[in-house]
C-alpha positions in Angstrom: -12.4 104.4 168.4 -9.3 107.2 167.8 -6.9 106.2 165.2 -3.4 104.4 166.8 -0.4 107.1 166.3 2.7 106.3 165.2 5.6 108.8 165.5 8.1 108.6 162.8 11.8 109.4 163.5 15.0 110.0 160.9 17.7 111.8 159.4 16.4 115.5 157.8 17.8 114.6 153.8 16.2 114.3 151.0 16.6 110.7 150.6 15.1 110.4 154.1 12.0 112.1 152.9 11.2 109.8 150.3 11.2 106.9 152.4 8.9 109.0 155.3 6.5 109.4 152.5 6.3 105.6 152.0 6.1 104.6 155.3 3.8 107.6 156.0 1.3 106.1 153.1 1.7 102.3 154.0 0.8 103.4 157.6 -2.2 105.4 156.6 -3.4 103.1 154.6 -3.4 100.8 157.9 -6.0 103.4 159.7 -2.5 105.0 161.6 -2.4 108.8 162.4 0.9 109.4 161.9 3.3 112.2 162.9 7.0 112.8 162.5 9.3 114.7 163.7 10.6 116.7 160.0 7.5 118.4 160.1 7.9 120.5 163.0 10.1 123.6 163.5 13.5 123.4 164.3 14.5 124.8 168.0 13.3 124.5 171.5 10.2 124.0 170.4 11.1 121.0 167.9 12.2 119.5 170.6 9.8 119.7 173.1 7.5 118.6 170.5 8.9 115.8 169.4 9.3 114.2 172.7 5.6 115.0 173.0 5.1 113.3 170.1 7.0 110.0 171.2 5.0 109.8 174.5 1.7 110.7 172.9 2.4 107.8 170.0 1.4 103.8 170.3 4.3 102.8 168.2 7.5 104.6 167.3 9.0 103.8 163.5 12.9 105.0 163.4 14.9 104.9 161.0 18.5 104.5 162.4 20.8 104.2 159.0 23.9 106.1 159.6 25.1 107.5 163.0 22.3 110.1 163.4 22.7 112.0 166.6 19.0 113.5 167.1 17.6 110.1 166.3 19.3 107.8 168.4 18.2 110.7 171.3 14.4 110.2 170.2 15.2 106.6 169.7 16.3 106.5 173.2 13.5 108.3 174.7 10.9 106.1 173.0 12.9 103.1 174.4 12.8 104.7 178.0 8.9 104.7 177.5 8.6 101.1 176.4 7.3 102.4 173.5 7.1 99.5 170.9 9.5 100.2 168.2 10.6 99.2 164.8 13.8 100.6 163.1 14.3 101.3 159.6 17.9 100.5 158.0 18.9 101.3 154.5 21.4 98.2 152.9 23.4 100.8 151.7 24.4 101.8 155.3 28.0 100.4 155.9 27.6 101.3 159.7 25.6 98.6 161.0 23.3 98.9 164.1 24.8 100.2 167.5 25.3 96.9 169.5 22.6 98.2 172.1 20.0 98.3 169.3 20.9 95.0 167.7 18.0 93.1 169.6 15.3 94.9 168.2 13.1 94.6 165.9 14.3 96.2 162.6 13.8 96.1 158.6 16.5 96.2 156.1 15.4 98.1 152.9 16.7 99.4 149.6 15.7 102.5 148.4 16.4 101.9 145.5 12.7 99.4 145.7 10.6 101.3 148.1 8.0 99.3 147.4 9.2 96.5 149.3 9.3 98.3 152.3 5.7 99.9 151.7 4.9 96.7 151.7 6.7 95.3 155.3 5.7 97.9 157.0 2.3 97.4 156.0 2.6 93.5 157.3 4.7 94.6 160.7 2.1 97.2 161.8 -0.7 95.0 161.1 0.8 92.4 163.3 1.2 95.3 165.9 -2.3 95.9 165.5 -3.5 92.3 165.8 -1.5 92.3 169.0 -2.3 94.9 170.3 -6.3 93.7 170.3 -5.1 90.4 171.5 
């Protein structure tokens, strides 16, 4: 049986990039493939791959801290799709959520203690997977 793919969205910074490369090790470590959209090349292409990505993927993990134009466009894309989605939001965000993505599902981390959220998003995309075989 293929590996479930996740397609992981969020801001290009360097603080982004350390939290990827948690979520990106708590998913593999769930038996995930797991691509996100940093890693390809910026330009048409990007974006025609990305988009790609987001219909090609079982679940979609965003990261939505701060007003982040490309991702709430990916965001919105995986939501057309249905695609089941869980958003990431740092605590030291002062924003909030948009109100049209305050009904979804959504964990609150520090990153200061990425460990913690290694270890939800190990718990939430299990439960995806148990209900997925349900």
């Amino acid at each position: 049986m293929q590996s479930p793919q996740v397609f992981i969205v969020g801001p290009l910074d360097p603080e982004w990039r350390r939290v990827r490369d948690v979520v990106l090790r708590a998913l593999e470590e769930n038996g995930f493939a797991v691509r996100y959209s940093d890693a390809i090349h910026p330009g048409a292409v990007r974006a025609a791959s990305v988009l790609d990505g987001i219909r090609k993927a079982d679940l979609i993990i965003a990261d939505v801290t701060g007003p982040n134009p490309n991702v709430l466009v990916e965001l919105g894309f995986a939501q057309a799709l249905r695609k089941p989605t869980i958003l990431l939001v740092s605590i030291k965000s002062g924003a909030g959520l948009p109100g049209d993505l305050a009904g979804l599902q959504y964990i609150i981390y520090d990153p200061a203690s990425l460990r913690a959220l290694a270890g939800t998003v190990k718990a939430e995309t299990e439960a995806f997977l148990l209900r997925r075989s349900a």
